[in-house]
TINUNU-999896 format. One line per field, with one value per residue: y, z, x of N, C-alpha, C in turn; residue in one letter. Coordinates in steps of 0.05 Angstrom, whole numbers, plus 5000, padded with zeros to 4 digits. Atoms other than C-alpha are relative to their C-alpha. Example, Ala and Ser with C-alpha at 12.3 -4.5 7.8 and 13.67 -1.06 7.14 Angstrom:
REM residues 2
npy <- c(4976 4976)
npz <- c(5000 4999)
npx <- c(5018 4984)
capy <- c(4910 4979)
capz <- c(5156 5143)
capx <- c(5246 5273)
cpy <- c(5024 5022)
cpz <- c(5000 5014)
cpx <- c(5018 4985)
resn <- c(a s)
This chain:
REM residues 285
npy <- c(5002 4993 5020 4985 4985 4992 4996 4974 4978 4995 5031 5008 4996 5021 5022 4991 4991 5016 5006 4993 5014 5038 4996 4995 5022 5016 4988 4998 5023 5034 5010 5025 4996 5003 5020 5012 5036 5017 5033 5028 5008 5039 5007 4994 4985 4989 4980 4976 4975 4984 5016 5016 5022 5003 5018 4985 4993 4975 4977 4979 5006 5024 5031 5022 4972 5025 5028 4998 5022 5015 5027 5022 4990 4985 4971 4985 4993 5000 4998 4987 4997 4986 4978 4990 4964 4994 4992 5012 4974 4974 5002 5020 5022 5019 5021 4995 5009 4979 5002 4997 4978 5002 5000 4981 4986 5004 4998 5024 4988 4990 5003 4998 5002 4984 4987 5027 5009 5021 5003 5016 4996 5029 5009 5022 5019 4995 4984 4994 4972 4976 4976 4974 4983 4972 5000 5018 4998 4972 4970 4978 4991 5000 4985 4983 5009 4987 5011 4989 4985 5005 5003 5007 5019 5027 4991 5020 5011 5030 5020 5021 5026 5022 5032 5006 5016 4996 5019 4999 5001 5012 4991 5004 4986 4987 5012 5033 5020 4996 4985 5002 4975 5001 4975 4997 4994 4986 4964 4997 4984 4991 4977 5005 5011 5032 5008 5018 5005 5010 5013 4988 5015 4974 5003 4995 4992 4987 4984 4993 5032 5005 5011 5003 4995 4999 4989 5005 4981 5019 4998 4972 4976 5006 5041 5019 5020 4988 4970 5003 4975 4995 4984 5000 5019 4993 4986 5003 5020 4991 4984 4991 5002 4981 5008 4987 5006 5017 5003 5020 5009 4998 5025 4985 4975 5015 5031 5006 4998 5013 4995 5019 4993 4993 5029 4994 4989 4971 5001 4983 5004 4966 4979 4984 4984 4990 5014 5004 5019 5023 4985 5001 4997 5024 5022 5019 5024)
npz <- c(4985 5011 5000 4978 5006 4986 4963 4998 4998 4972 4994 4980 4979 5010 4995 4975 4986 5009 4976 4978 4998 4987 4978 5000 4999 4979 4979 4989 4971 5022 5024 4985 4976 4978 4993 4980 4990 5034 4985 5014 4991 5002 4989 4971 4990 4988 4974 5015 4971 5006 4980 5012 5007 5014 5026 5016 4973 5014 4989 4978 4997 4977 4998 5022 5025 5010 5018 5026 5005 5024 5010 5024 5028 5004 4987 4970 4994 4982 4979 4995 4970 4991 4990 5007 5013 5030 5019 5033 5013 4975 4993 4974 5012 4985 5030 5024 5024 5000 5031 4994 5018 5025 5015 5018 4993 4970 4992 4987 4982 4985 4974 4989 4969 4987 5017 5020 5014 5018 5016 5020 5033 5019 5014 5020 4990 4974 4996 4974 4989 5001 4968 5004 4991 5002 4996 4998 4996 5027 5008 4988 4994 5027 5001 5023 5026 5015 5029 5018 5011 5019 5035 5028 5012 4988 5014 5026 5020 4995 5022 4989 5018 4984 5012 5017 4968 4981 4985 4980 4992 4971 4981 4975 4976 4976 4984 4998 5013 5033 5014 5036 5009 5022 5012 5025 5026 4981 5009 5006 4992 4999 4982 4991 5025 5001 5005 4971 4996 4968 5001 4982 4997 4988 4974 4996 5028 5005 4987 5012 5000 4970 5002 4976 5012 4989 5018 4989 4974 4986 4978 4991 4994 5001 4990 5008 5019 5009 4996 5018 5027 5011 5031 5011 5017 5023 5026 5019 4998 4983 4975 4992 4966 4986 4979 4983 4987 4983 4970 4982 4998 4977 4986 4991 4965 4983 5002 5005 5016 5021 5024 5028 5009 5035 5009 5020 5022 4989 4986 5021 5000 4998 4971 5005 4978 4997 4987 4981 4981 4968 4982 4977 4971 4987 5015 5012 4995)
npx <- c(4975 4957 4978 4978 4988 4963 5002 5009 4988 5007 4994 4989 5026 5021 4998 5005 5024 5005 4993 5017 5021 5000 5000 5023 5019 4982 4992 5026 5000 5012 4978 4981 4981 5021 4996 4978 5005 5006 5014 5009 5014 4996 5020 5015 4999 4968 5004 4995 4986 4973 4990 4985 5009 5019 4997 4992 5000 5002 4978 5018 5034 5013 4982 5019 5015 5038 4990 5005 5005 4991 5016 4992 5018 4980 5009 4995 5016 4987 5010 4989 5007 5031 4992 4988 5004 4994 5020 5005 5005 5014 5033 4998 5018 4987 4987 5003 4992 4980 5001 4973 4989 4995 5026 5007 5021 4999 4974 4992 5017 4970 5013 4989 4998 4981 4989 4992 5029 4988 5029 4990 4997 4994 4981 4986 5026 5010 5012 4984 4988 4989 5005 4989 5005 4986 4976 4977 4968 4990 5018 4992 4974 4997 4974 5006 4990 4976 4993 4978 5007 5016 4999 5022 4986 5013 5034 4986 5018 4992 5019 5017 5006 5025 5000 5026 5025 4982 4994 4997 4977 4997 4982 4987 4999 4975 5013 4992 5008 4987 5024 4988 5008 5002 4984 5011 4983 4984 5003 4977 4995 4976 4978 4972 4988 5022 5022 5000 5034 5018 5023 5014 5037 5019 5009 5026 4999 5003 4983 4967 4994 4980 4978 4989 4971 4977 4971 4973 5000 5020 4985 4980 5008 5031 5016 4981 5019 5013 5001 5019 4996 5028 4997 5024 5003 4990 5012 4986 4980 4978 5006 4984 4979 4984 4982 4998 5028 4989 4999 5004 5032 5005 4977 4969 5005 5012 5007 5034 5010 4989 5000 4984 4971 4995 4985 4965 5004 4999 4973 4982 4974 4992 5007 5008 4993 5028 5017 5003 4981 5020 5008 4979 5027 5005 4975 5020 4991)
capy <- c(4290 4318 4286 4283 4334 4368 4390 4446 4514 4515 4439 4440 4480 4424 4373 4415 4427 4355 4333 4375 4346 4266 4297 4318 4258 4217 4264 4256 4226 4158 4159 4103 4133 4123 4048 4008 3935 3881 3814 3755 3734 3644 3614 3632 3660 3718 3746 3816 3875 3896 3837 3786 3728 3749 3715 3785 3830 3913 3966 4002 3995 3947 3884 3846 3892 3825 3779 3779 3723 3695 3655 3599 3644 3691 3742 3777 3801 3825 3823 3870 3871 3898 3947 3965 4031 4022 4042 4011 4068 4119 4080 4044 3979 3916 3866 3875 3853 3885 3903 3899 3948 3908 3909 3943 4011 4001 4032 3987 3990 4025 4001 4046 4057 4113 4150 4082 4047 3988 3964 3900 3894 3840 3809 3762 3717 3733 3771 3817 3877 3943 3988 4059 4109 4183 4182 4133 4128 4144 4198 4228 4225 4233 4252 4276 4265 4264 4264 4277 4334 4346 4333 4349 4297 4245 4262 4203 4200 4125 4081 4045 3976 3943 3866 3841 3796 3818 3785 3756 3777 3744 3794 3780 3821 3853 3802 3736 3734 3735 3778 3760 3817 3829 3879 3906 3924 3954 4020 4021 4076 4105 4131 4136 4116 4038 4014 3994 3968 3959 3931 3960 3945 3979 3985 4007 4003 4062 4086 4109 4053 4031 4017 3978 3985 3976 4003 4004 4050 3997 3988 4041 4101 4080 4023 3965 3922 3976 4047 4065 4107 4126 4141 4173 4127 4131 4177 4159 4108 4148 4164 4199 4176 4216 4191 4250 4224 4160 4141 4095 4050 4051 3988 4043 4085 4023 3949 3940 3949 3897 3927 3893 3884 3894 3829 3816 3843 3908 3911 3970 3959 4038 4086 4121 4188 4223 4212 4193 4167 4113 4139 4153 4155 4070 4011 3964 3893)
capz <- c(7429 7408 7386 7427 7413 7434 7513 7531 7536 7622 7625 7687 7722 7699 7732 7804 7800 7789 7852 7897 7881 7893 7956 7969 7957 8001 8046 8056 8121 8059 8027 8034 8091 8130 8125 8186 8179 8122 8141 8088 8109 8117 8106 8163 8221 8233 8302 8286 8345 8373 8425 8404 8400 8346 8279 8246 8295 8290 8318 8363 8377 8418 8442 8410 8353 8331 8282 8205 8171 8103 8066 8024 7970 7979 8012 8076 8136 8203 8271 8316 8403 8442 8468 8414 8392 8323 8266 8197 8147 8203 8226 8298 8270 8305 8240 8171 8099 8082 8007 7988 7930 7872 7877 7819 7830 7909 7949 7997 8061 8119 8187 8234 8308 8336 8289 8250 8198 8154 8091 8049 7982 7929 7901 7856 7877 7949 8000 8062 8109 8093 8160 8157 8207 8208 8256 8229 8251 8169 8158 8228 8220 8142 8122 8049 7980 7940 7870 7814 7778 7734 7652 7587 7565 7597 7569 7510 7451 7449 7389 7413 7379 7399 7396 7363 7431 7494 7523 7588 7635 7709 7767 7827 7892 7955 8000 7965 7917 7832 7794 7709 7682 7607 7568 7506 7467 7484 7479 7442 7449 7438 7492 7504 7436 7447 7435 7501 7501 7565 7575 7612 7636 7647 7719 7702 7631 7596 7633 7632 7614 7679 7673 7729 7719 7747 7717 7738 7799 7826 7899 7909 7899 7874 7901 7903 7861 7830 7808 7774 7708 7685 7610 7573 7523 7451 7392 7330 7348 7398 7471 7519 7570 7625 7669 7705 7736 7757 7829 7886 7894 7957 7988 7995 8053 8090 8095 8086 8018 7963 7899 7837 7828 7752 7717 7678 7617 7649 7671 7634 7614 7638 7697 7699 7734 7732 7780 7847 7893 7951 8001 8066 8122 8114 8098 8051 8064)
capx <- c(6688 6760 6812 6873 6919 6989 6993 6950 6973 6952 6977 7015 6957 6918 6958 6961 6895 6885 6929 6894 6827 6862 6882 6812 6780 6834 6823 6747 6711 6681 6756 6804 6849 6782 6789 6802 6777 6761 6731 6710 6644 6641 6575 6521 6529 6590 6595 6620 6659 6714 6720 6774 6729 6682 6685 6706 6740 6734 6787 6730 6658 6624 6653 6592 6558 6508 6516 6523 6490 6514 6451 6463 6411 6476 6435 6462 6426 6448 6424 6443 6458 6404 6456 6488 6467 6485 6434 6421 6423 6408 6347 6342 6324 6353 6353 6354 6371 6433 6443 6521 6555 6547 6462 6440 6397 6404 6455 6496 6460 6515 6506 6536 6565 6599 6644 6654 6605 6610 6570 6578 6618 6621 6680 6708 6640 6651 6623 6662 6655 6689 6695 6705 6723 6727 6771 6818 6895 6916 6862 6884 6963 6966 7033 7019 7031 7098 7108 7159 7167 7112 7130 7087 7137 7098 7036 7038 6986 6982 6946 6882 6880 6811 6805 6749 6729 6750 6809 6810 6861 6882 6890 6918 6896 6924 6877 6894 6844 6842 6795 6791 6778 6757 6807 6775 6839 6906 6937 7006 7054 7126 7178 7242 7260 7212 7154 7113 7035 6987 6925 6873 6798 6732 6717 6639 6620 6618 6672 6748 6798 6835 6908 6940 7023 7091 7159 7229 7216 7170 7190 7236 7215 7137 7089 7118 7055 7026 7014 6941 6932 6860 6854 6791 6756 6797 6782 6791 6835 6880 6880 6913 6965 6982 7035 7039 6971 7007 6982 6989 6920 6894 6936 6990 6954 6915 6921 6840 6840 6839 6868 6890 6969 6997 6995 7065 7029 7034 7106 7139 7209 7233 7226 7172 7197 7122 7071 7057 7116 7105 7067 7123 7064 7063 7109 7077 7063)
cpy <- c(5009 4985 4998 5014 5004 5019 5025 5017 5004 4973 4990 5008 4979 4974 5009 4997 4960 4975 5012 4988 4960 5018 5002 4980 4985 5006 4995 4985 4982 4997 4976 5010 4992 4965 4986 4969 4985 4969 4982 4999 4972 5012 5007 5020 5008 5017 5022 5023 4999 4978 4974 4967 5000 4991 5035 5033 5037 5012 5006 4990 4985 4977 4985 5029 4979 4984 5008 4976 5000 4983 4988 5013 5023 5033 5004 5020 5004 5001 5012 5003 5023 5027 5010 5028 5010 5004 4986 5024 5015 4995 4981 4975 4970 4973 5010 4986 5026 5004 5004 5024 4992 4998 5031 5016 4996 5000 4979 5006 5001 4992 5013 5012 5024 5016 4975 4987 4975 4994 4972 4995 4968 4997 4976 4976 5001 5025 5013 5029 5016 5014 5023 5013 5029 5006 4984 5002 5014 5018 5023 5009 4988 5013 5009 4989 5013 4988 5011 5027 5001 5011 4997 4974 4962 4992 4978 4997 4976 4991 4983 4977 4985 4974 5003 4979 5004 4974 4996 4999 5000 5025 4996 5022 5003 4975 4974 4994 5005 5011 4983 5021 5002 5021 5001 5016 5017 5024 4998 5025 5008 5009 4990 4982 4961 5006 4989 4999 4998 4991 5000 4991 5023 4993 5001 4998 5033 5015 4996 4982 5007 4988 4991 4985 4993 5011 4999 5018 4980 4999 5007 5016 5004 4976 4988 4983 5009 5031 4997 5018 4994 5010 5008 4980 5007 5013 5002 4991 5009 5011 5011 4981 5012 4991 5015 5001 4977 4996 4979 4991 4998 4985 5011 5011 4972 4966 4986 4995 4979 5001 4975 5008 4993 4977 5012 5015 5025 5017 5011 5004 5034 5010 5018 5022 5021 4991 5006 4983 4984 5019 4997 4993 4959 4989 4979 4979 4989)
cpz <- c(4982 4997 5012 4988 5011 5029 5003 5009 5045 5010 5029 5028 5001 5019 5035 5009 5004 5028 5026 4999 5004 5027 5023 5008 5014 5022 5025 5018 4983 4993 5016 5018 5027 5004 5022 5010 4973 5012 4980 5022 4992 4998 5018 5011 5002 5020 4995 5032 5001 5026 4980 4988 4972 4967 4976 5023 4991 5017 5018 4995 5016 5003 4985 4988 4990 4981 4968 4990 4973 4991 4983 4965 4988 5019 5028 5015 5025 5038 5025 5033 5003 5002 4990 4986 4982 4979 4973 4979 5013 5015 5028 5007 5018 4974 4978 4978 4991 4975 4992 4976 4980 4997 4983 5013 5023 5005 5020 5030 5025 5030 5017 5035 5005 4975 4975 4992 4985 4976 4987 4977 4989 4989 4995 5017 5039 5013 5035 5006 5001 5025 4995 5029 5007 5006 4998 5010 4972 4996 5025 4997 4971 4995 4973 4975 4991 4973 4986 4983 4978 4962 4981 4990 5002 4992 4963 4984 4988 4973 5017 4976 5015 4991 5001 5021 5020 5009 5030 5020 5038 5020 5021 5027 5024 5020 4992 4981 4966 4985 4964 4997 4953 4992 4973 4973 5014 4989 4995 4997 4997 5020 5010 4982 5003 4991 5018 4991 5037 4994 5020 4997 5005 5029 5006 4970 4993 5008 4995 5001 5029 4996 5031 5001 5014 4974 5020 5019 5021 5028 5006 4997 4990 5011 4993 4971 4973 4996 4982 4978 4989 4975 4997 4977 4971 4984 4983 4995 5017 5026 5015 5024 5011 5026 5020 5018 5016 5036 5020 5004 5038 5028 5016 5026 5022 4982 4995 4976 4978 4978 4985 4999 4979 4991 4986 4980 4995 5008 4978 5008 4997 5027 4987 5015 5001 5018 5033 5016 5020 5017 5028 5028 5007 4979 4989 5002 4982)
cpx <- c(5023 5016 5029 5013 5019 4989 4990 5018 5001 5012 5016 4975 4977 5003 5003 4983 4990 5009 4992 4972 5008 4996 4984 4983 5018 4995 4971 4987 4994 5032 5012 5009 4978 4995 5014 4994 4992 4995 4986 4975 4995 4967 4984 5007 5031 4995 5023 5006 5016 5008 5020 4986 4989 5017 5022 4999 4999 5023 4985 4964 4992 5007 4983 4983 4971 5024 4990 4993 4996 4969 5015 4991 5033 4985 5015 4980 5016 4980 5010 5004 4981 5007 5023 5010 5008 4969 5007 4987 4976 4973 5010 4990 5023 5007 4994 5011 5020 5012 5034 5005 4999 4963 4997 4971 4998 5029 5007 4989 5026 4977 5017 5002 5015 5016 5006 4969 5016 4977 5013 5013 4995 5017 4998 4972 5004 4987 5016 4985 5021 4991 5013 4999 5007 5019 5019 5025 5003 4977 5016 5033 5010 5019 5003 5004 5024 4997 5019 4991 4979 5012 4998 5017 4987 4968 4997 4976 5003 4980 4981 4999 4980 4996 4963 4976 5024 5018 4999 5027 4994 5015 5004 4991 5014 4993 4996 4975 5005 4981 5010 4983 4998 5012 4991 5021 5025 5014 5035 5009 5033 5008 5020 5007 4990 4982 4991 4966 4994 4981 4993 4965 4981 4995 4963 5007 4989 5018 5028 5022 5019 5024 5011 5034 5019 5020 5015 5009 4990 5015 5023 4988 4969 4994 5012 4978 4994 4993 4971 4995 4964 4999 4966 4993 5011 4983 5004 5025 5025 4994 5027 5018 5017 5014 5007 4970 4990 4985 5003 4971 5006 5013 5018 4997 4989 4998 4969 4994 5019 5004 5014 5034 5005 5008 5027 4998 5005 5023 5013 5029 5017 4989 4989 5003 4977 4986 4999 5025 4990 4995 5021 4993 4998 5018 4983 4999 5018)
resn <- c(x x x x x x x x x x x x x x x x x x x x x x x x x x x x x x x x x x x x x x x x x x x x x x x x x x x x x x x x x x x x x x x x x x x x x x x x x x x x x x x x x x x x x x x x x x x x x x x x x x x x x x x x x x x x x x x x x x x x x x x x x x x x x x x x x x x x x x x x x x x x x x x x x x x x x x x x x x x x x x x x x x x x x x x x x x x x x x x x x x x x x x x x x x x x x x x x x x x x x x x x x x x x x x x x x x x x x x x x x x x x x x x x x x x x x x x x x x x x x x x x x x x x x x x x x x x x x x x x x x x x x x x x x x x x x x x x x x x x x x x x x x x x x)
């Protein structure tokens, strides 16, 4: 690996090319904008459609879809109406064991209906349905991305200082609940004539540190909670931070989704004018 260095020579083509591929992946029928439901699963049985009664209600699909059933072992399994004409990863199966996103080596098993699907995730020790659909409302009447001018200036070779045992740090989510997350060291940094740190997590091990931020744009002209910054892993004690890479988490385009908002620790004393602006297409809770 390289060690970071001063702003490439192509560096702005870098950061275009870089906003057309979010765009891309936002854009795609799986991305967030395709979210259009989120449902906690209780104990037992959850009756599951698009009729008002059911325990966990959907935008479209069949007034009764079946039933989701919670074990006590923690396993989930679903059962499905006779006449519902939904499939369990593309198969015309009526019950099954339904695998969520955090089993290892097994993908999450997608049950779906009509242009819309759903699969299990796992959080913070619980367990909910995610609903996607192609044709969502934001996927179909997506009003675009804005961001600030783009400025090598923002581009910050930061000091990695790694603690010796991770600390644990308290986040807060969009959907009410609290992740602790383990931060393995934080990334100090000059600008604008200060000194500012963060503290960031792995999302997968082995993988790129995750910053989750605010600054003195914060609801006004960026997310109000939160903006997200992806670093590569340090080199020889220094990594990069690129603020011009700044983005809104997913919260911004659709109410479904439970991201993390920027503990205090995270709360940079400055405007960051790089990045991603609030998205204009929706008003945030």
């Amino acid at each position: 690996m390289h060690e970071p260095n001063a702003t490439p020579v192509d560096y702005l083509q870098q950061i275009r090319q870089w906003q057309a591929q979010r765009l891309a992946y936002l854009l795609a029928p799986s991305g967030w904008l395709s979210l259009t439901g989120f449902g906690w699963l209780k104990p037992g049985d959850n009756r599951i459609g698009s009729a008002a009664e059911n325990d966990i209600v959907f935008q479209n699909g069949p007034a009764h879809l079946g039933v989701v059933t919670l074990k006590q072992s923690g396993e989930v399994s679903i059962r499905l109406a006779a006449d519902s004409n939904a499939k369990i990863d593309g198969k015309s199966l009526r019950e099954s064991t339904l695998f969520d996103d955090a089993c290892i080596g097994q993908a999450p098993s997608i049950v779906s209906f009509g242009t819309a699907s759903f699969h299990v995730i796992h959080r913070d020790g619980r367990k909910a349905l995610r609903v996607k659909d192609d044709e969502a409302p934001a996927r179909a009447h997506f009003s675009g991305l804005d961001y600030f001018a783009i400025d090598p200036a923002w581009r910050v070779i930061a000091d990695w200082i790694p603690f010796a045992t991770p600390c644990k740090l308290s986040l807060n989510r969009r959907l009410g609940t609290v992740s602790a997350v383990d931060v393995p060291g934080k990334a100090v940094f000059w600008l604008l004539g200060r000194m500012h740190a963060l503290l960031p997590y792995l999302e997968k091990p082995g993988g790129d540190l995750f910053f989750v931020l605010t600054d003195q744009t914060s609801g006004e002209e960026t997310c109000d909670k939160a903006r997200f910054l992806h670093a590569s892993p340090p080199v020889s004690g220094k990594l990069v931070l690129d603020f011009n890479k700044a983005h809104n988490p997913p919260s911004a385009f659709t109410p479904y989704a439970n991201c993390p908002m920027a503990p205090p620790e995270n709360e940079l004393a400055l405007r960051v004018i790089v990045g991603e602006k609030r998205y204009r297409g929706r008003r945030e809770p």
